[in-house]
N, C-alpha and C positions, 0 to 999 in steps of 0.2 A: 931493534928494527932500524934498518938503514934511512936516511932521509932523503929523499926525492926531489933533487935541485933542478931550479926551472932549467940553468943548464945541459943536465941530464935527458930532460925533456925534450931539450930541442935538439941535443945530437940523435935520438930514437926517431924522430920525425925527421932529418934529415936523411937517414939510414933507408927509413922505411917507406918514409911518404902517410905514414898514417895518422890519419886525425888527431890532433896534441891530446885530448880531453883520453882519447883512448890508450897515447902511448904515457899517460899520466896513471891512467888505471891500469895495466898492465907492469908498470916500475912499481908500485908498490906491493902488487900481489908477488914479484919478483924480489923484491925486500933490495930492489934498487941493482941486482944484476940484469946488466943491460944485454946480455947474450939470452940470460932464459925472458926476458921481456921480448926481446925479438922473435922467441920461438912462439912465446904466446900469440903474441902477431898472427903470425904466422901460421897456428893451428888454427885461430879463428877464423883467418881468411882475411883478414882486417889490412893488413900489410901488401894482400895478394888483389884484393879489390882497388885497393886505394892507386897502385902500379899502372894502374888502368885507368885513371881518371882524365888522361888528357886524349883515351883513345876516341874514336866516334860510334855512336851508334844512332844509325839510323836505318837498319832492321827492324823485326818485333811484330806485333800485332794490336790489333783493334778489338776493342770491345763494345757490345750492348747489351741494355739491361730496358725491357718496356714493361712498364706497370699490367697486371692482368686486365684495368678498367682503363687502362692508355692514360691515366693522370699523371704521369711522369715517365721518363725515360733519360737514359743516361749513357754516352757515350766516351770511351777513353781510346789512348793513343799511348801504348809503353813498347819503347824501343832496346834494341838488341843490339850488340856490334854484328851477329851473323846470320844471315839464315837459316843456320843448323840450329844454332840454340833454339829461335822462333818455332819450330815445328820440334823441340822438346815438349812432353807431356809434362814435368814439371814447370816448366816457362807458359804454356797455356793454362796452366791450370790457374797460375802465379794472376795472370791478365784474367778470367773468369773472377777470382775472386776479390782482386782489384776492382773491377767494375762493380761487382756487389757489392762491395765497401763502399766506393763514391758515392753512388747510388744512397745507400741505407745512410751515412754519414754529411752527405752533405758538402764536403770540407772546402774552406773559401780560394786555396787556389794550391799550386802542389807542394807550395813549402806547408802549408797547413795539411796538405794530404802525408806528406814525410814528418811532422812531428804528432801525428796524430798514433796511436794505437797499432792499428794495421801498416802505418807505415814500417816501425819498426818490426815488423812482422814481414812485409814486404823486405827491408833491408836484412835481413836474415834470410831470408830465401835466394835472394839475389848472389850472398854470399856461398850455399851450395852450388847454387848454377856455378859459380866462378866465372860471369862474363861481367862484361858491366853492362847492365841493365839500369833503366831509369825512364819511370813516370814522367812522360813528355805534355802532355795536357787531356784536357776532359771538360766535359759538357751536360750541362742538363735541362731541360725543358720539363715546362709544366705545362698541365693542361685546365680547364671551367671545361663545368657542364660546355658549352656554347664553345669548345676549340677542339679543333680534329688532330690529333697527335699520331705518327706514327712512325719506324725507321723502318732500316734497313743492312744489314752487315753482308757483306758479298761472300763469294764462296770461297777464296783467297783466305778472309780474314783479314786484308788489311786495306779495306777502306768500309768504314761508317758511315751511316746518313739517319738525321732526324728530320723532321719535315711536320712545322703546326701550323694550322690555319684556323681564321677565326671567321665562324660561322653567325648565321641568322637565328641559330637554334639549336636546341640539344639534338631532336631528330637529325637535323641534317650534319651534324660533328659526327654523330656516330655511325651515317649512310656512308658518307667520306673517308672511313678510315680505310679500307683496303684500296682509294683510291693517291691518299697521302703515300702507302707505302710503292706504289708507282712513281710516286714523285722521289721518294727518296732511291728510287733506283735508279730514275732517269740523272738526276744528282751523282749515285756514284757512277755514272759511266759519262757523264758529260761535263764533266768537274766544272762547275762553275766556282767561280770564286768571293761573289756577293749575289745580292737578291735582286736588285733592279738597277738599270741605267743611271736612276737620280741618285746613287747610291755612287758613283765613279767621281772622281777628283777631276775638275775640268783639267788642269795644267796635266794630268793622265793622259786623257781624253786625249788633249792637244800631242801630246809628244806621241803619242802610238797614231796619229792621225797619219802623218806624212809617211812613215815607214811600211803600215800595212797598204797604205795607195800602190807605192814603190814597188810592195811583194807582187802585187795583182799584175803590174804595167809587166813584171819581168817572166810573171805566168803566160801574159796573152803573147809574148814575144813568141815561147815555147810551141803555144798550142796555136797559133800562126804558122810553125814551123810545120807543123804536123796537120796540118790544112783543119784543125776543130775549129767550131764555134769560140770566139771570144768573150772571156766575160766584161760585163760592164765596170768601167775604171768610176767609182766614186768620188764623190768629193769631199763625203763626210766620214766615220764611221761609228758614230752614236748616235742615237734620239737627243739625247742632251744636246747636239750641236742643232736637231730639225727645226729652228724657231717656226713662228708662224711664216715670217716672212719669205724663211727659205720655203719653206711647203708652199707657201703660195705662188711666189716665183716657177718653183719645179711642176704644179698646174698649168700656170700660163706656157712653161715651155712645153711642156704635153701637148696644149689645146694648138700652138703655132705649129706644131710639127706635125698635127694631124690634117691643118686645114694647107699647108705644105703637099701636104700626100692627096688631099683632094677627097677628104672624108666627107660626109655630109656630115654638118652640123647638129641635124638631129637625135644622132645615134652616139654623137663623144658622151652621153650622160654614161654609156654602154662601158666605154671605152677607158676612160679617166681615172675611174675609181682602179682596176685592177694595175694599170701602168703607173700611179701613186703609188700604191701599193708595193710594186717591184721596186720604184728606187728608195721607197720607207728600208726595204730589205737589204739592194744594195749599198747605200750608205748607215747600216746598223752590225756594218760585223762584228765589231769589239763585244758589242752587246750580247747575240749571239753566243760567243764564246765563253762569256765570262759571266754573265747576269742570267741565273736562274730563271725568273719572270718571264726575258724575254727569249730565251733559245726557243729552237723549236723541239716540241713533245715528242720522244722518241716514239708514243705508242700511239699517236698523229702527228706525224709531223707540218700538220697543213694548220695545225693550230697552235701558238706559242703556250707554254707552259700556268699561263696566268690564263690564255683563254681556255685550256683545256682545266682549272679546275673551277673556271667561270660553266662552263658546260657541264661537267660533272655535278656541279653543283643545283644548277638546275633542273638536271633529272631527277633529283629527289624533291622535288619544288624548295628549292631556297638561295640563299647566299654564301657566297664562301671567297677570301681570299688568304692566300699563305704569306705571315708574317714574316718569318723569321725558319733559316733551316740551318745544320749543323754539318759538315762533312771533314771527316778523319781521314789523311789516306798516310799512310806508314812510310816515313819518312820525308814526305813533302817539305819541300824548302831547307831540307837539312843537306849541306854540301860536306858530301862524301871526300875521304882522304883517297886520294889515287898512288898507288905504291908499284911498282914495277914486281916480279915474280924476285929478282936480284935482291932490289931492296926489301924486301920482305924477309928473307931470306937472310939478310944480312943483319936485320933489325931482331930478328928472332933468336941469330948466335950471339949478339951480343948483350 
């Protein structure tokens, strides 16, 4: 039997691009010819995956798994380079039982998802698909007696929502559950990106402050042009920035502008609270967009998100606020290779 020089090793890895450990096990079963090690490669797929590894993917699909008694639930995110593979029936099936794995397993993050059992199960599959695929991340929530769990998977497939709130009581977690998975829907269509205002980096806050003002000033120019109503230019655009002072300030300018206008003074109690009200709105758009909590509730919008399951919750007599939620959307934050039809085309004869 021929001996297998680290040498050796590394001109097969150089050849092929595939993992050493693999083109080490492939030389010996080769008894050290390096043309039938290359074929082995090669029938495994091992050579043909690895070819792939600096491509991108950020395709693929989402998955969820909710416990039948809502005590857990579990969300993943495994991506594709195409959207053909994604709507293979091998490739969904591959993310169905991915999620039941993570689910049933537990595993602490996806390097321990990849050396775990099913991993190597998953990398074996991936190898018949022949794309390159790869477990992008995952999520899981528990639930107590006393916490409302529930998600959501859209009809795409590729955005996920979990959504737990933690209640005054076991009845009212479990009045609440078909009202969570409202929440987790409002979540996947309104993509926020954290759960409350206090939750946002002030030097954030501050840098999106001056730019989104800017957007507005260059909107009202627009609808100026077009004889619309203008909207109001803020000066803020989060509660983080509303200290007491500013609030209080922004009353007194209320109360001057109405006694300006020749209101009577009896009726501003009428008056005040709703015109607060407006510029708490106009100076909280970042929030809005981005913080759960506070956007407004697609299925009221006259209530923010935290009020609407302040409300829900009280219709079953109790208390409830949602901690903590989950959202997967397929491919987010992942920047795509942009290739001309030429280059592609070029990249592929060569």
């Amino acid at each position: 039997m021929a001996a297998v020089t680290a040498a050796m090793v590394k001109e097969l890895r150089a050849s092929t691009d595939a993992p050493m450990m693999d083109c080490k096990k492939v030389l010996v079963e080769a008894d050290g010819d390096m043309a039938k090690a290359t074929e082995l490669l090669k029938a495994r797929g091992i050579a043909k995956a690895a070819k792939k590894a600096d491509r991108i993917a950020a395709e693929g699909l989402a998955g969820l798994v909710i416990a039948d008694d809502f005590s857990k639930a579990t969300v993943i995110e495994i991506n594709s380079e195409t959207d053909f593979v994604a709507q293979n029936e091998g490739f969904q099936q591959l993310v169905k039982d991915a999620t039941q794995a993570v689910y049933d397993d537990q595993p602490a993050d996806v390097a321990a998802f990849n050396a775990s059992a099913f991993g190597a199960t998953f990398q074996a599959e991936v190898i018949k698909i022949g794309e390159k695929i790869e477990m992008r991340r995952f999520a899981t929530l528990n639930a107590d007696a006393t916490t409302s769990l529930n998600g959501y998977i859209h009809s795409n497939t590729r955005i996920a929502v979990l959504a737990i709130a933690k209640c005054d009581s076991e009845k009212t977690a479990e009045a609440l559950r078909p009202f969570m998975k409202q929440v987790a829907m409002h979540a996947s269509a309104m993509k926020p990106t954290t759960l409350s205002y206090k939750d946002l980096d002030a030097a954030y806050v501050a840098s999106e402050t001056v730019g989104r003002i800017e957007v507005i000033k260059k909107e009202n120019i627009e609808l100026g042009r077009l004889k619309k109503p203008l909207k109001n230019v803020p000066t803020y655009v989060s509660m983080s920035q509303l200290t007491e002072e500013v609030l209080a300030k922004a009353e007194a300018d209320i109360k001057a502008t109405l006694k300006e206008q020749g209101k009577p003074e009896k009726i501003w109690d009428k008056i005040v609270p709703g015109s607060l009200a407006r510029f708490i709105s106009d100076n909280s758009t970042l929030d809005k967009e981005q913080c759960l909590l506070d956007q407004n509730f697609v299925m009221d919008d006259k209530l923010t998100v935290a009020q609407a399951v302040e409300k829900a919750a009280k219709a079953v007599g109790g208390t409830a606020e949602i901690t903590e939620f989950v959202r997967f959307e397929v491919g987010d934050g992942i920047e795509k290779k942009e290739e001309d039809f030429a280059a592609e085309v070029a990249a592929q004869m060569g």
